[in-house]
C-alpha positions as CSV (number, residue, x, y, z in Angstrom):
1,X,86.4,113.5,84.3
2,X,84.1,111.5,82.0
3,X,86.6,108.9,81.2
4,X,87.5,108.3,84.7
5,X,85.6,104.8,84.4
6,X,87.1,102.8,88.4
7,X,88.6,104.4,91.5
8,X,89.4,101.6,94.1
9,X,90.3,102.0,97.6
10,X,92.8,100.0,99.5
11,X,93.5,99.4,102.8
12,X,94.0,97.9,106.2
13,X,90.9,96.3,108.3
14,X,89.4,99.5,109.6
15,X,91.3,102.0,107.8
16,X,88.1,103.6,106.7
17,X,87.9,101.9,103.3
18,X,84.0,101.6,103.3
19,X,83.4,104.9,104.4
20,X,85.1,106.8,102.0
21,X,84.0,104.7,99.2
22,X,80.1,106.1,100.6
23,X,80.7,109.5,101.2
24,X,83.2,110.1,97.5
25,X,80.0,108.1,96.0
26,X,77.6,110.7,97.6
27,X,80.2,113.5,96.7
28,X,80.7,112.9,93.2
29,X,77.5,111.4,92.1
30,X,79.4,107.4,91.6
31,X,78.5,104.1,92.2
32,X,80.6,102.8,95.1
33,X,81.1,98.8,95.1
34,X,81.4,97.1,98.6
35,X,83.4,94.3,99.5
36,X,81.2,91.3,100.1
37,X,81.6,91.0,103.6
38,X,77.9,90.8,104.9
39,X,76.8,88.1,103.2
40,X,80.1,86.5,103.1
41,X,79.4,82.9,104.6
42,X,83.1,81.6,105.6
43,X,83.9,85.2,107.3
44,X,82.8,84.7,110.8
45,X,84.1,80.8,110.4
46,X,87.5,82.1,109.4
47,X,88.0,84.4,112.1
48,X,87.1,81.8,114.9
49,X,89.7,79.1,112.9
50,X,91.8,80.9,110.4
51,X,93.7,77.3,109.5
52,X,90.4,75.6,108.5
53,X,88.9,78.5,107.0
54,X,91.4,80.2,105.3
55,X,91.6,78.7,101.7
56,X,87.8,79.4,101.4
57,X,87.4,82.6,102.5
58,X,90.5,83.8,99.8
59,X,88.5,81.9,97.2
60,X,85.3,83.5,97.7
61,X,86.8,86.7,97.7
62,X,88.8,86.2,94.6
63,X,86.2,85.4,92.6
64,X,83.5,87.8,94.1
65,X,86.2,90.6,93.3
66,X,86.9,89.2,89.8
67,X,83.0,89.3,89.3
68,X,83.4,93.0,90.6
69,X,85.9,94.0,87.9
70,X,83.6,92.8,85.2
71,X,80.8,94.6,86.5
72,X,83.0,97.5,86.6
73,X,84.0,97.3,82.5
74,X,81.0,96.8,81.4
75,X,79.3,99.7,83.5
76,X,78.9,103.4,81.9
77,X,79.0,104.7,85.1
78,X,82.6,105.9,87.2
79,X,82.5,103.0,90.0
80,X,84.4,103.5,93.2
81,X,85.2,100.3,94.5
82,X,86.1,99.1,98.0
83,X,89.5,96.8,97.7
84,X,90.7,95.6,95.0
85,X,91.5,91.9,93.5
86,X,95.4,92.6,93.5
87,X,94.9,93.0,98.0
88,X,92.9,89.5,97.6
89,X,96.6,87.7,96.4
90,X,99.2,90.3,97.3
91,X,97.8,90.8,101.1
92,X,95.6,88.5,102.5
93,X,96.5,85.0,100.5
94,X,100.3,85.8,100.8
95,X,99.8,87.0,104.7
96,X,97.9,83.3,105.1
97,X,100.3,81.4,103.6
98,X,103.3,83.3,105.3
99,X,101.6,82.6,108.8
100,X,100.7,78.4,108.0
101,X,97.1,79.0,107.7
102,X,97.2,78.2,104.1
103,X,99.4,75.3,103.1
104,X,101.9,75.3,100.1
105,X,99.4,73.4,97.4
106,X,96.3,75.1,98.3
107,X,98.6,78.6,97.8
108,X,99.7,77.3,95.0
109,X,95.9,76.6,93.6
110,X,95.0,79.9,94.9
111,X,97.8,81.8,92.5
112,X,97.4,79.4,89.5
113,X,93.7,80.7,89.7
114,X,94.8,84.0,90.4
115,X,97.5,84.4,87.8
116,X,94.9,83.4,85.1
117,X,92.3,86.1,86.4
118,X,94.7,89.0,86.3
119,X,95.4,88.4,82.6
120,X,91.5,89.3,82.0
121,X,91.9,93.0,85.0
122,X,92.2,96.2,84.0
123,X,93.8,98.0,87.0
124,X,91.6,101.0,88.3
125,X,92.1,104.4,87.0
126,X,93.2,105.6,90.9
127,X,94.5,103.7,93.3
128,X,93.8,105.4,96.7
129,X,96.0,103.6,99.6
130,X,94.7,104.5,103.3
131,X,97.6,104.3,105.4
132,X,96.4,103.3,108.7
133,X,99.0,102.6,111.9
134,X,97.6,99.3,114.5
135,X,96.4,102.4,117.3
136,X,94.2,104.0,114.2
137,X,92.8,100.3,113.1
138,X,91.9,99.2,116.7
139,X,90.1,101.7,117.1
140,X,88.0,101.7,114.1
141,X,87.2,98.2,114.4
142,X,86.3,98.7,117.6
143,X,84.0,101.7,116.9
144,X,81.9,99.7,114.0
145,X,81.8,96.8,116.4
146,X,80.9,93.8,114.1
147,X,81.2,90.7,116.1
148,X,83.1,88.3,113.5
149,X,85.5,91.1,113.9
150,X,86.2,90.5,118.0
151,X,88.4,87.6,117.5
152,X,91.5,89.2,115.4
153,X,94.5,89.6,116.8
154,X,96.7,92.6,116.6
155,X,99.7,90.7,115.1
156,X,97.5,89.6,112.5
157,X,96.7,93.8,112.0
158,X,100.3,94.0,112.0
159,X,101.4,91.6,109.6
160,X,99.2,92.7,106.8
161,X,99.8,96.4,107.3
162,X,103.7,94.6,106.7
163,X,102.1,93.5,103.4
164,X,100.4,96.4,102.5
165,X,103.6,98.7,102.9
166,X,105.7,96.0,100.2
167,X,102.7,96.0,97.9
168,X,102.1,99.8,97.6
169,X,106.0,100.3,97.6
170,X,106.1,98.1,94.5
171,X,102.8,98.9,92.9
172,X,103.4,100.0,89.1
173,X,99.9,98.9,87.9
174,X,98.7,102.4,87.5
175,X,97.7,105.9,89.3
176,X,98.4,105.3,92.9
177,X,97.6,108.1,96.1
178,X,98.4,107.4,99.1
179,X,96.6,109.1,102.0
180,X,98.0,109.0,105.9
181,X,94.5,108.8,107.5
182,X,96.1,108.2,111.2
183,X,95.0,111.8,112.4
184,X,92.3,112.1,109.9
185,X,88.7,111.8,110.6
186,X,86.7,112.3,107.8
187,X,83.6,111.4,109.5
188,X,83.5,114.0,112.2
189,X,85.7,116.7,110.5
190,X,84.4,118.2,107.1
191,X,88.0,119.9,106.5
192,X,89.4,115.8,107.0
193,X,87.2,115.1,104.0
194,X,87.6,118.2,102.0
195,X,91.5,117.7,102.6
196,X,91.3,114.4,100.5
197,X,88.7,115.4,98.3
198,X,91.6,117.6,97.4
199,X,94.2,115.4,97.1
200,X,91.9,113.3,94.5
201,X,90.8,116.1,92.9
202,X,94.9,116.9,92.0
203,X,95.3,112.8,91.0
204,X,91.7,113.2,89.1
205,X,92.5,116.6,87.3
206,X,96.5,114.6,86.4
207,X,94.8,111.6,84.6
208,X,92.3,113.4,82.6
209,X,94.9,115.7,81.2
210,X,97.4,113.0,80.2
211,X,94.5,111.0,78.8
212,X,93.6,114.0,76.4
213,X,97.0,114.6,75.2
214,X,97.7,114.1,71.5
């Protein structure tokens, strides 16, 4: 699996994104790469006013991520990273816009930016899509508790899991698994995790071989 150089997770809020990203890192001896939420300085803002916010948050995101993706080429280590630039424009931006929170020319900014980024992305080697239902991410969120995180709505859950579904259904960019995590725990059950270490291990084991064919 040497020339598996990125793995990138994708999901809902609460899906387990993070998570996995740590324990695959532990399991196979990678370098995971978080989203910057932490020290994110519009996140908390944003969820208290999502109108006033919006446009900044997506920008910081876009080009932390786009930072990410360099960091990730140059490396000569297999990086597992947690989200990935295309959810940045294809979920969140788009979801924003869609709901008024972004108007038409800051969108419009946001995708001539974008559009001129993507040109310089590789997409990852795997694509791993956690497929969460609105019970599933409620209750995640609610388990990490993160205050910045009491103020979303479960419409807003359930729009971008509506964004999620049209991305993934059209996604052509490369290797893509998707894994239904709704009555998975992969934190409490070891045969959760060793369930989609197996899955991976089949995508893994797929992409090698077809990258050593003649």
């Amino acid at each position: 699996m040497n020339n598996v150089k990125h793995i990138a997770i994708s999901g809902n809020i609460g899906s387990g994104k993070t998570t996995l990203a740590e324990r695959l890192a532990r399991h196979y001896g990678w370098s995971p790469l978080y989203e910057s939420v932490d020290h994110n300085p519009y996140l908390k803002d944003f969820y208290s006013d999502m109108t006033r916010w919006a446009f900044h948050l997506q920008i910081y995101f876009l080009n932390s991520r786009f930072n990410q993706v360099h960091e990730i080429r140059s490396s000569d280590k297999t990086i597992i990273q947690d989200r990935t630039i295309y959810e940045d424009a294809h979920i969140f931006a788009a979801n924003l816009h869609k709901s008024g929170h972004i108007s038409d020319r800051d969108y419009q900014s946001y995708l001539d930016i974008f559009n001129s980024m993507i040109n310089f992305v590789q997409p990852p080697d795997l694509l791993i899509y956690l497929k969460a239902d609105i019970p599933k991410l409620v209750q995640q969120i609610q388990k990490r508790n993160r205050e910045y995180e009491y103020n979303i709505k479960l419409e807003y859950l359930k729009t971008l899991n509506e964004h999620y579904e049209t991305w993934i259904g059209q996604y052509k960019q490369g290797k893509l698994l998707v894994i239904d995590v709704n009555q998975l725990d992969f934190v409490e059950r070891v045969e959760d995790f060793s369930l989609i270490v197996g899955k991976i291990e089949l995508e893994l084991n797929s992409l090698f071989s077809s990258q050593n064919k003649p």
